[in-house]
Structure formats: structure tokens, C-alpha cells
N, C-alpha and C positions, 0 to 999 in steps of 0.2 A: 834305778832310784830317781833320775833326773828326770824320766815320763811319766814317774806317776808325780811328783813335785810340779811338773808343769801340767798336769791335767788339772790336777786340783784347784792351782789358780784360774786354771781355765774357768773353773767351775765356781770358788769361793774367793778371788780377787778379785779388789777392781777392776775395769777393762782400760785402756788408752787407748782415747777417739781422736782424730782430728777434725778438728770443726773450727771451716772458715781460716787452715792454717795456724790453728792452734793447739796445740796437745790437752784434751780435757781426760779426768778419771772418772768414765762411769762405771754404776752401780755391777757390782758383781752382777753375771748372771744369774747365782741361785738367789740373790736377792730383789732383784727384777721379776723372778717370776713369784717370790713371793709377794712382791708388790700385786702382782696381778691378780693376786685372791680376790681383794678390795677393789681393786681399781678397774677391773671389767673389761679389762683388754683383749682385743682380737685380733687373730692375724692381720699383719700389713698393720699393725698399731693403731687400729680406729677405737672409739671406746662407744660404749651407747649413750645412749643421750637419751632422754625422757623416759616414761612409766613400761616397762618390759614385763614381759610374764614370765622371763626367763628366770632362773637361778641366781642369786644374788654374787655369783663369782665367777671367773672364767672355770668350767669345769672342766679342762682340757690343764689348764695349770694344776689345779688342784690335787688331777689325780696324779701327774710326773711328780707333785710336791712329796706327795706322802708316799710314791715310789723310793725318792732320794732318801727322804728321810726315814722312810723303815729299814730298807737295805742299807746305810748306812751304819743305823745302830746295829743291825747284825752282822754287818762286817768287823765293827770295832767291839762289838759287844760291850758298848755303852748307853746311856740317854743323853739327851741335851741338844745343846745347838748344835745343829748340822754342820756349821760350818767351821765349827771349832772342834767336832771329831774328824773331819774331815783333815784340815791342816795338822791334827795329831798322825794320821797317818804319813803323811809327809816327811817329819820330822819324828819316827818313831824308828827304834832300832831292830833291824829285820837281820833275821840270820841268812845265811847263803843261801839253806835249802827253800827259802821261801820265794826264790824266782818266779816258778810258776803263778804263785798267789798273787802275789805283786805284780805279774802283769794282767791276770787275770783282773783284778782291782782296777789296776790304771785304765784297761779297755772299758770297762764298765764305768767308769767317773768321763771317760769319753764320748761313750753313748750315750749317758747326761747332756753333755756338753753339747751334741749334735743335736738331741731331742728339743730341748732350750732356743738353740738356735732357729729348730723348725718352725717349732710353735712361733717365736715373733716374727718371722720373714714372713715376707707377701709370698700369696699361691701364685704359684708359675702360670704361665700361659704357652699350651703345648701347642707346638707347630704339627700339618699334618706330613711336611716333607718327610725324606730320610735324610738320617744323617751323610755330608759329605766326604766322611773319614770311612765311616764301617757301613755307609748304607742301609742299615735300618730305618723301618718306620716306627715299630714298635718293640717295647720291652715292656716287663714285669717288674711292679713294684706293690708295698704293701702299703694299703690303705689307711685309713685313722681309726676302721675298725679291727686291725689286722689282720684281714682277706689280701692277698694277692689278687691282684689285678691287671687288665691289660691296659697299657697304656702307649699315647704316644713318647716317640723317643728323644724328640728333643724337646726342651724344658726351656723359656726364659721368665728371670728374673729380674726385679731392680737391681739387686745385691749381684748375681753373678754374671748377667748376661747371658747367651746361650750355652747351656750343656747339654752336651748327650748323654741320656741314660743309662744307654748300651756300653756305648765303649771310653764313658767321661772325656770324650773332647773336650775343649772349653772353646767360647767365643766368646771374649771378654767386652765389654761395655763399647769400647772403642771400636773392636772389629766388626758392631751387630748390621751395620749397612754393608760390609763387605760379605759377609754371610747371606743377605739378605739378596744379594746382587746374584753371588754364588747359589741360591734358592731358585730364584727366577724371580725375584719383587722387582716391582717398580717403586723407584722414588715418589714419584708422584701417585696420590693416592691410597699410599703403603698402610694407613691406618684402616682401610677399607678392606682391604686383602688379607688383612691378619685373622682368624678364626677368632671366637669372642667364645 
């Protein structure tokens, strides 16, 4: 009962940021991305600027929105706000035999949670090494139009720093010049050597 109570806030709590060494509360996730109906956002958080031909919304939110929110009411078999059938789940009383449901529930309010996150995180930038752990160059992952695809296997981001696809090493923000040494990069001129 306590993962699916924490997934949800994952999901329809505020978050706690620090910034500049201070604890801020920002906007829930499901409320972020309903922000982004309006508000035109696109990965790595840039927004457009001037006359677009494009769709008046991020359509990538859009469609997670009304994923959440249909599956949700058919999960609780209610209408309304999402994020107040949601915290009924949480706080609603489940008998024993409903194990399975309940974590079946909680994985899925997590794959929310993951999706959320993807959409606003910046697109990675795959290196063409192998990983130093498992060796790999490449693994399979699914696309934004869910095709499977081949891809390189190590991934870096702002947010995590290097990971491997294959076997989830991490090389965290701090270690990415020791990784990098471990690669075979040079200091000098590193930004030249990186694939673009």
C-alpha cells in the first residue's frame, strides 16, 4: 500500500527542488504537464517563440494527458479530476485479495511517472564507445513511435550523466571526465570529439 501511496505522489504531489541551497515545492508532475498543453514546451524545456505552423500544444503531452486521465477513470470507475481520483486510490480501503491489482495499479501510475519525466528531460547524446562495465556498443530501445530500435549504448544526459542501456551502469555527473579518460578522450578539445 506504501508504493502505490508513493507513486501517486510521484505522480499528483508537489515535487521538492533545491535551488541555489534552498528547498522549493514545485508543481506536481501531472500538473506540469498539464501546463504544457498551453504552454508549448519541448524537450530540454525550450518553448517556441514566434508564428509556428505547428499545433497549438505540445502533442506529445497531450496524448500521455488523456492516456492518464482515461485509464485513470477506468481504473477507479469515476470522472473528474485526475488528480483527486488518483489520491482516492491511495487512501481507499483495499481488501488482501487485491494484491495483484494494487501493484499492477502502482506499476502503471509509475510508468506515468517515468513517461513525465522523459518527455521534459533533454535528449541524450549517445557515445559510439562500449560500455566499460558490459562492453557493449549497442542495445534496443523503443522509439516515440513505438518501433524498437537499434541504438547506441551509452546515453549522457544533463540530469543523469552517463548510462548504459545495456547493463544500467551509471556515470554520474561528477565522474563523466573519468569515463571519458576511461573512453580514450582528450581533455583538450573534448567538445570536438564528441559525436553531435
Amino acid at each position: 500500500m506504501a508504493a502505490l501511496t508513493d507513486a501517486v505522489d510521484g505522480l499528483a504531489a508537489p515535487q521538492p527542488r533545491h535551488h541555489g541551497g534552498v528547498l522549493i515545492w514545485a508543481p506536481s508532475r501531472y500538473t506540469q504537464l498539464r501546463g504544457a498543453l498551453s504552454g508549448g514546451r519541448r524537450p530540454g524545456g525550450r518553448r517556441r517563440s514566434g508564428w509556428s505552423t505547428t499545433a497549438p500544444c505540445w502533442v506529445d503531452s497531450l496524448k500521455l494527458l488523456l492516456a492518464i486521465d482515461s485509464r485513470t477513470a477506468e481504473i477507479t470507475r469515476a470522472r473528474g479530476d485526475t488528480r483527486a481520483l488518483l489520491e482516492g486510490l491511495a487512501v481507499a480501503r483495499w481488501r488482501v485479495q487485491d494484491v495483484h491489482l494494487i501493484e499492477a495499479i502502482t506499476g502503471e501510475i509509475l510508468g506515468w511517472v517515468k513517461a513525465v519525466d522523459d518527455l521534459f528531460s533533454s535528449h541524450p547524446i549517445y557515445l559510439p564507445d562500449p560500455c566499460p562495465e558490459c562492453r557493449q556498443s549497442w542495445t534496443h530501445r523503443w522509439n516515440d513511435e513505438g518501433m524498437r530500435v537499434r541504438a547506441p549504448a551509452l546515453a549522457v544526459t544533463v540530469e543523469q550523466g552517463c548510462v548504459c542501456q545495456s547493463c544500467h551502469a551509471t556515470w554520474g555527473l561528477d565522474r563523466l571526465v573519468f569515463l571519458g579518460r576511461v573512453l580514450g578522450y582528450r581533455l583538450e578539445g573534448l567538445v570536438d570529439q564528441l559525436p553531435t
